[in-house]
C-alpha positions as a Python dict, from the first residue, in 0.01 Angstrom:
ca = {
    (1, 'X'): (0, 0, 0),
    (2, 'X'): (149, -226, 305),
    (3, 'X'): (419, -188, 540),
    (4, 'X'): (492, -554, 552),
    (5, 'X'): (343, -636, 894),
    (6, 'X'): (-4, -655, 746),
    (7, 'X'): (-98, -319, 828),
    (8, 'X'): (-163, -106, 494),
    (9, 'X'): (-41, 269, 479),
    (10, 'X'): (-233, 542, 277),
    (11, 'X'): (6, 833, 177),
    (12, 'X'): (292, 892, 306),
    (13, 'X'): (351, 918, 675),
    (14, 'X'): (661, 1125, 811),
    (15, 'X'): (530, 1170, 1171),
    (16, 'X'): (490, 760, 1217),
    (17, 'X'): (870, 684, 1148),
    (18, 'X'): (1062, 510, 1404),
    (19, 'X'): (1206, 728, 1708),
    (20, 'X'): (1596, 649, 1608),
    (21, 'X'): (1551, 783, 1248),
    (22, 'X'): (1748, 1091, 1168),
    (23, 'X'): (1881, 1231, 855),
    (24, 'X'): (2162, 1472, 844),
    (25, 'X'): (2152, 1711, 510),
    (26, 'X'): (2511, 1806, 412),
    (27, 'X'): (2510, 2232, 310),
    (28, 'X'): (2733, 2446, 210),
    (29, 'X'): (2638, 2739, 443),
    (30, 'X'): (2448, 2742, 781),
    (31, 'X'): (2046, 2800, 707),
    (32, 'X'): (2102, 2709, 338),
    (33, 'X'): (1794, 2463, 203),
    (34, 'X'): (1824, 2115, 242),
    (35, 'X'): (1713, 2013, -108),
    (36, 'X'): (1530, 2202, -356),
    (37, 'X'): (1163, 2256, -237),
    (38, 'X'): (862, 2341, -488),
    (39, 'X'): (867, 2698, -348),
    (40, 'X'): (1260, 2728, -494),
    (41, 'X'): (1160, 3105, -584),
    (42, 'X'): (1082, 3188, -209),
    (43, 'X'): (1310, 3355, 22),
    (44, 'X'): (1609, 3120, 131),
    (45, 'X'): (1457, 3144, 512),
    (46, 'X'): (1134, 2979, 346),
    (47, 'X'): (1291, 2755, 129),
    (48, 'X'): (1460, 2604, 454),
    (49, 'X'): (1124, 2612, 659),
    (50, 'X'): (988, 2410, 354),
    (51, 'X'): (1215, 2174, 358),
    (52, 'X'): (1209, 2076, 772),
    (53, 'X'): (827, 2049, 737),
    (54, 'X'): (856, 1829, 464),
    (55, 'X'): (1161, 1605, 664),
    (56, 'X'): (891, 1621, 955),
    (57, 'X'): (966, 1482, 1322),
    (58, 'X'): (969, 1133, 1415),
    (59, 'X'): (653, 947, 1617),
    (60, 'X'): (748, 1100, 1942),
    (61, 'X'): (796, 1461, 1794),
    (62, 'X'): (1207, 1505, 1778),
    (63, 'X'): (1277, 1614, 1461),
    (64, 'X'): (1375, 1378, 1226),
    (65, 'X'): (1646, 1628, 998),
    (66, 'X'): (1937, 1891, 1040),
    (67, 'X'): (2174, 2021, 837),
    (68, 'X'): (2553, 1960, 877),
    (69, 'X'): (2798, 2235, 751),
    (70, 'X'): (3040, 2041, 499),
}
C-alpha cells in the first residue's frame, strides 16, 4: 500500500499520524467507550482503555483522541 509520496505503508500506523490530528469522540457520560471495541463484554473501564489504545497518540506522543460530554 502507498501513502502517495512514494513511500509504501504496511499495516496500519496510528503512532506516524501528523502532530495536529485529533479526534474528539462525542459520549453520553464521562469514561463511557468511545466506540464499541472487540472486548464489548469487558468492564466499561476496559472497554474505554481499549478504545484510547486503539485511537493511539500522534508521532510526537500527544494523544491523538478524547471524549467530549454531549
Amino acid at each position: 500500500m502507498a501513502r502517495g509520496d512514494g513511500t509504501a505503508v504496511v499495516g496500519y500506523d496510528p503512532n506516524n499520524r501528523d502532530n495536529a490530528m485529533h479526534v474528539e469522540y462525542m459520549v453520553h457520560e464521562t469514561g463511557a467507550r468511545w466506540f464499541i471495541p472487540y472486548n464489548n463484554g469487558a468492564s466499561t473501564a476496559a472497554q474505554l482503555a481499549q478504545c484510547d489504545k486503539i485511537a493511539g497518540d500522534t508521532a510526537d506522543g500527544s494523544v491523538a483522541a478524547s471524549e467530549t460530554v454531549a
